[in-house]
FIKE-256639 format. One record per atom (N, C-alpha, C): x, y, z. Coordinates in pm, whole numbers, padded with zeros to 5 digits, always signed. Example, Ala and Ser with C-alpha at 12.3 -4.5 7.8 and 13.67 -1.06 7.14 Angstrom:
# residues 2
+01319-00569+00780 +01230-00450+00780 +01320-00330+00780 +01285-00225+00708 +01367-00106+00714 +01290+00003+00787 
This chain:
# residues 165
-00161+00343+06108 -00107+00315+06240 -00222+00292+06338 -00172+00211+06425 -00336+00158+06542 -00228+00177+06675 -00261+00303+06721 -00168+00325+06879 -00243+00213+06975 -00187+00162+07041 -00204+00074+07175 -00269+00142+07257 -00316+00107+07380 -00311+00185+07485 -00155+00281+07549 -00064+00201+07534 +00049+00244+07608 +00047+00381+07488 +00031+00373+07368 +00099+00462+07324 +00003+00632+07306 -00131+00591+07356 -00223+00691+07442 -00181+00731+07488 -00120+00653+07624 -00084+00740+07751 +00050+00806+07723 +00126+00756+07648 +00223+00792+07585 +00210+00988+07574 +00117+00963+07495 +00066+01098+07380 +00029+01179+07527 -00027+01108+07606 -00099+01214+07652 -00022+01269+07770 +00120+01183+07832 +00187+01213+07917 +00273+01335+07874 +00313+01311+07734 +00419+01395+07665 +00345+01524+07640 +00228+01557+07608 +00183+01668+07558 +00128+01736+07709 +00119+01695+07803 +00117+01741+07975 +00240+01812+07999 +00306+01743+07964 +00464+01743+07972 +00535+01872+07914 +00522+01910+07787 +00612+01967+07703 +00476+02075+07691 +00315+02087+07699 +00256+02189+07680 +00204+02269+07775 +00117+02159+07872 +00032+02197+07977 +00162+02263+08116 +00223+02153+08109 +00342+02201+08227 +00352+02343+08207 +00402+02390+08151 +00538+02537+08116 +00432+02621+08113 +00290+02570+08047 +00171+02723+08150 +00160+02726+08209 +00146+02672+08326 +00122+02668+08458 +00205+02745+08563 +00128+02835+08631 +00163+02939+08712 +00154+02882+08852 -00012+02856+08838 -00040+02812+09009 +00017+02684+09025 +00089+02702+09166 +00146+02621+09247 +00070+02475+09300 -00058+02488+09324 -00138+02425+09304 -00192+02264+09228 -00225+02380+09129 -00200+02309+08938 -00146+02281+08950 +00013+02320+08928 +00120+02232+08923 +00172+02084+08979 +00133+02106+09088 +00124+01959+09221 +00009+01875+09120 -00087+01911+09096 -00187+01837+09053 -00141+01750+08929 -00101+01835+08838 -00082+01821+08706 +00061+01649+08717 +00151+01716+08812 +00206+01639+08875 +00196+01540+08889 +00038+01515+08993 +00014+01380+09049 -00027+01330+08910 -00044+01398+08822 -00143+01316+08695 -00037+01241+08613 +00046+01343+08611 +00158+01271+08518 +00251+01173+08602 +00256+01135+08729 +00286+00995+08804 +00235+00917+08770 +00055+00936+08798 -00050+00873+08773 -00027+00751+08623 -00043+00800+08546 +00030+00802+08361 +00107+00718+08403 +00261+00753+08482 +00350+00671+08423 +00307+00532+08519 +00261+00519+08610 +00210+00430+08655 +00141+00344+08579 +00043+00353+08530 -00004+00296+08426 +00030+00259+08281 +00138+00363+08270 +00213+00298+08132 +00302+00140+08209 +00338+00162+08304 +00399+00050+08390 +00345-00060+08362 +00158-00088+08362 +00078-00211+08444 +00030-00201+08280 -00063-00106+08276 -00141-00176+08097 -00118-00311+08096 -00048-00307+07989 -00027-00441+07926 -00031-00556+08026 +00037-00503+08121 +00023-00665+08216 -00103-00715+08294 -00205-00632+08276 -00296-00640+08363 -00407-00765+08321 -00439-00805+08184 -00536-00887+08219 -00431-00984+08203 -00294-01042+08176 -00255-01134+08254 -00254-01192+08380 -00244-01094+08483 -00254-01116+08623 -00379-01158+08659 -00507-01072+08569 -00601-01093+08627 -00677-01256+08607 -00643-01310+08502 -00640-01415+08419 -00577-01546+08478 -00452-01487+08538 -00371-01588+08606 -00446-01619+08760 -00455-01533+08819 -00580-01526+08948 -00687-01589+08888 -00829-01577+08814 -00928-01650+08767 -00878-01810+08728 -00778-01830+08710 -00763-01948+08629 -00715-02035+08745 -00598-01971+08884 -00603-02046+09050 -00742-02009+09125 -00793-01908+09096 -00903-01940+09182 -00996-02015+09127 -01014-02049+08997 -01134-02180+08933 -01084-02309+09008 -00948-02300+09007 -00919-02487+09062 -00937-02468+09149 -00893-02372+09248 -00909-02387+09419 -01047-02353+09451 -01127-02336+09375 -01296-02349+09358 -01316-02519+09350 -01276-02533+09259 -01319-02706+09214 -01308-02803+09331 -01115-02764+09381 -01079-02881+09458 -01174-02863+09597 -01236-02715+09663 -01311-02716+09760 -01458-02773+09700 -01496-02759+09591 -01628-02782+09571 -01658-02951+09547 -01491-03016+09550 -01490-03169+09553 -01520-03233+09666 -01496-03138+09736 -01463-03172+09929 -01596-03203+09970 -01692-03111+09892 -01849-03080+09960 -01945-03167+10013 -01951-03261+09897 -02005-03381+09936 -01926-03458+09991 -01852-03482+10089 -01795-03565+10201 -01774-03476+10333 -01793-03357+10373 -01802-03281+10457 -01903-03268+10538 -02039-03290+10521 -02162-03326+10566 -02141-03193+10642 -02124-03104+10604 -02157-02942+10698 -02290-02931+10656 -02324-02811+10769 -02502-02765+10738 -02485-02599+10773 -02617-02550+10734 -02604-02433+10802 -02520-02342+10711 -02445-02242+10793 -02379-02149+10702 -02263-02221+10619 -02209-02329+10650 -02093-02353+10593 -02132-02417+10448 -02255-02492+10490 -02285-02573+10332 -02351-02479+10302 -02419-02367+10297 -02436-02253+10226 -02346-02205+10139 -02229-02211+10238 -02068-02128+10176 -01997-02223+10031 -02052-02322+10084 -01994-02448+10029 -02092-02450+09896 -02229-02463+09892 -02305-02446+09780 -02330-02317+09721 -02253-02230+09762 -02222-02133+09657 -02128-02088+09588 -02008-02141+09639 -01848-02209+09595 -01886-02312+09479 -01956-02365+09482 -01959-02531+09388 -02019-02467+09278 -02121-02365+09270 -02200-02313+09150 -02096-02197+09094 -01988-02167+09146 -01934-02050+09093 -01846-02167+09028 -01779-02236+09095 -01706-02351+09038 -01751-02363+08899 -01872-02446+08902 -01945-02493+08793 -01929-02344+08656 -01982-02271+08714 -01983-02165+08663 -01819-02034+08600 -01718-02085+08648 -01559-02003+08628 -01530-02086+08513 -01591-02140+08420 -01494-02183+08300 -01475-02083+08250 -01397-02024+08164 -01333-01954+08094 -01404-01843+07972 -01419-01835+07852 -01527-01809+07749 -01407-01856+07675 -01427-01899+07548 -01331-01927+07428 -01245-01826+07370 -01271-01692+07385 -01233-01578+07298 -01155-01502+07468 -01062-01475+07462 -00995-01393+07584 -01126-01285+07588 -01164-01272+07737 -01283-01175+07774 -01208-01079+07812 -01272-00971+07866 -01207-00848+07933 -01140-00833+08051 -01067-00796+08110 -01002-00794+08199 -01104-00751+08316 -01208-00644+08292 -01320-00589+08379 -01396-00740+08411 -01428-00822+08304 -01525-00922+08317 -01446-00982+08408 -01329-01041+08387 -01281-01130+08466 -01267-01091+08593 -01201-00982+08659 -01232-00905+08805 -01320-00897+08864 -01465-00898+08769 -01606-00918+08858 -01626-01071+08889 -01574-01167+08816 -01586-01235+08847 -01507-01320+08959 -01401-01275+08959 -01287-01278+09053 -01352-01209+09189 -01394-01093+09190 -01454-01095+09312 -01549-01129+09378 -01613-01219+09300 -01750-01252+09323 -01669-01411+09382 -01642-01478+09355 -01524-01573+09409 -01475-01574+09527 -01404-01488+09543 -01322-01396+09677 -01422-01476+09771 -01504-01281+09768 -01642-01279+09845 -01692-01404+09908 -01737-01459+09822 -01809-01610+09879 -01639-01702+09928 -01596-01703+09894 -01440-01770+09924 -01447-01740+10092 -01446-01570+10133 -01469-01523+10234 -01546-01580+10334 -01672-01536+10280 -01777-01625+10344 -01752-01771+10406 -01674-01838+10345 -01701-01971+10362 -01585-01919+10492 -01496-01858+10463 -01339-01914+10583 -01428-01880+10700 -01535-01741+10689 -01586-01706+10838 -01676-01859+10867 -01727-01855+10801 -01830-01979+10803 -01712-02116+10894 -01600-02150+10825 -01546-02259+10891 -01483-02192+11022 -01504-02102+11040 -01452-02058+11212 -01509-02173+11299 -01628-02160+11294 -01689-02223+11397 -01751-02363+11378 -01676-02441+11287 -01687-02570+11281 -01534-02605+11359 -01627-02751+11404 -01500-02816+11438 -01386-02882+11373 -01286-02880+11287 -01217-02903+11191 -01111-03051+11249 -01106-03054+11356 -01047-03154+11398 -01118-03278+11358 -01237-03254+11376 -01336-03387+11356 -01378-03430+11197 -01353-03330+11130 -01393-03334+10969 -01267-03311+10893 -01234-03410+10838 -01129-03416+10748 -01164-03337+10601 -01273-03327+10574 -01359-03302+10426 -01312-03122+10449 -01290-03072+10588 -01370-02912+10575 -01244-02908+10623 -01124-02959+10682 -01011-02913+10716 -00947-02926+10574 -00939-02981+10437 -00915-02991+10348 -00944-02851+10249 -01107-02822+10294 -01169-02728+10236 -01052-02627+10311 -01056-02614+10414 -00965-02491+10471 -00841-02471+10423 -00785-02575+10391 -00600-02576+10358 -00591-02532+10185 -00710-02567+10068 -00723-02529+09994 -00747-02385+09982 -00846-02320+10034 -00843-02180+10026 -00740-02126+10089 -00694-02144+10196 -00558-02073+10243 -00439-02074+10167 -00423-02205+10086 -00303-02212+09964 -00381-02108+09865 -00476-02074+09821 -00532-01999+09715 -00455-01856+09783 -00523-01816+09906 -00469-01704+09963 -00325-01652+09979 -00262-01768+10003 -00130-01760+09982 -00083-01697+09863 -00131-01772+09755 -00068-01757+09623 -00142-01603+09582 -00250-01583+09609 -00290-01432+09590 -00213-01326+09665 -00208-01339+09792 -00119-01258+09799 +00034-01219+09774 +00115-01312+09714 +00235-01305+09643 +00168-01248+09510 +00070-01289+09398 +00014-01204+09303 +00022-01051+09364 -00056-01037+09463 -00075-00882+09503 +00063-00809+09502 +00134-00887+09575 +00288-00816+09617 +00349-00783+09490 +00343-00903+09408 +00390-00863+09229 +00310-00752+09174 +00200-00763+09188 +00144-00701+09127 +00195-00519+09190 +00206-00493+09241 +00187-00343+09309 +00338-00364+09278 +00487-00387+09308 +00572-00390+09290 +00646-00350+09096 +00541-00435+09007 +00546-00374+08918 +00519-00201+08862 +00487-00137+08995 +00418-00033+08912 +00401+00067+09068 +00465+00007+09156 +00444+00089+09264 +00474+00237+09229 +00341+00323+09335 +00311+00463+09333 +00397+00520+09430 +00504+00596+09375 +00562+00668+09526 +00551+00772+09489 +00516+00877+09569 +00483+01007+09591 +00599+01128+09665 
């Protein structure tokens, strides 16, 4: 037999459960032990789904990388924005995939390393004039659809597995 993860937490919720519980005197402990075994079922919740989500995010944020890093050269920004912009285009270059499904950890660092500079750039287009540049008002409507769609991910995401206390 090869237990899963789920069926870890499984083992380890049930034996909290049926051993550790029923010793427990202090009031304390008990609350604790508590939050642990929420904790557990929370995560028996997400496991499995997690490097899907995370996967599905890496794979919209590579295009909404690309389609801004298409924009770049017709935007003629300088300064912080083509900074923002030439470090968007190398992550671009750089978010293909690996052939073999990677880790869910790998992909999150890389996902935030994305974000981050993603970030960068929206502060960065504050203070351009966007009326006048079609290239960087493009760049803007692309990351904001990215944002969009991440945060409906987020909302799914926590909804699957929400912590109530």
């Amino acid at each position: 037999m090869r237990p899963d993860v789920g069926d870890i937490l499984a083992a380890v919720q049930q034996g909290l459960m049926e051993q550790v519980m029923p010793e427990i005197t202090n009031p304390h402990v008990m609350e604790r032990v508590a939050y642990m075994l929420m904790m557990l079922d929370h995560c028996m919740k997400r496991w499995d789904r997690a490097y899907s989500f995370v996967r599905e995010e890496h794979e919209d944020l590579r295009g909404a990388l690309k389609k801004i890093a298409g924009e770049r050269t017709e935007s003629g920004a300088g300064g912080e924005t083509e900074a923002a912009l030439r470090e968007l285009s190398v992550l671009a270059a750089d978010a293909e995939p690996e052939e073999a499904p990677g880790s869910s950890v790998t992909l999150r660092e890389r996902n935030d390393r994305a974000r981050e500079a993603l970030s960068r750039l929206m502060h960065a287009l504050a203070s351009e004039d966007l009326e006048k540049n079609v290239p960087l008002r493009s760049v803007r409507a692309h990351a904001a659809a990215y944002i969009r769609r991440q945060i409906a991910r987020d909302r799914e995401w926590v909804q699957a597995g929400e912590i109530v206390w």
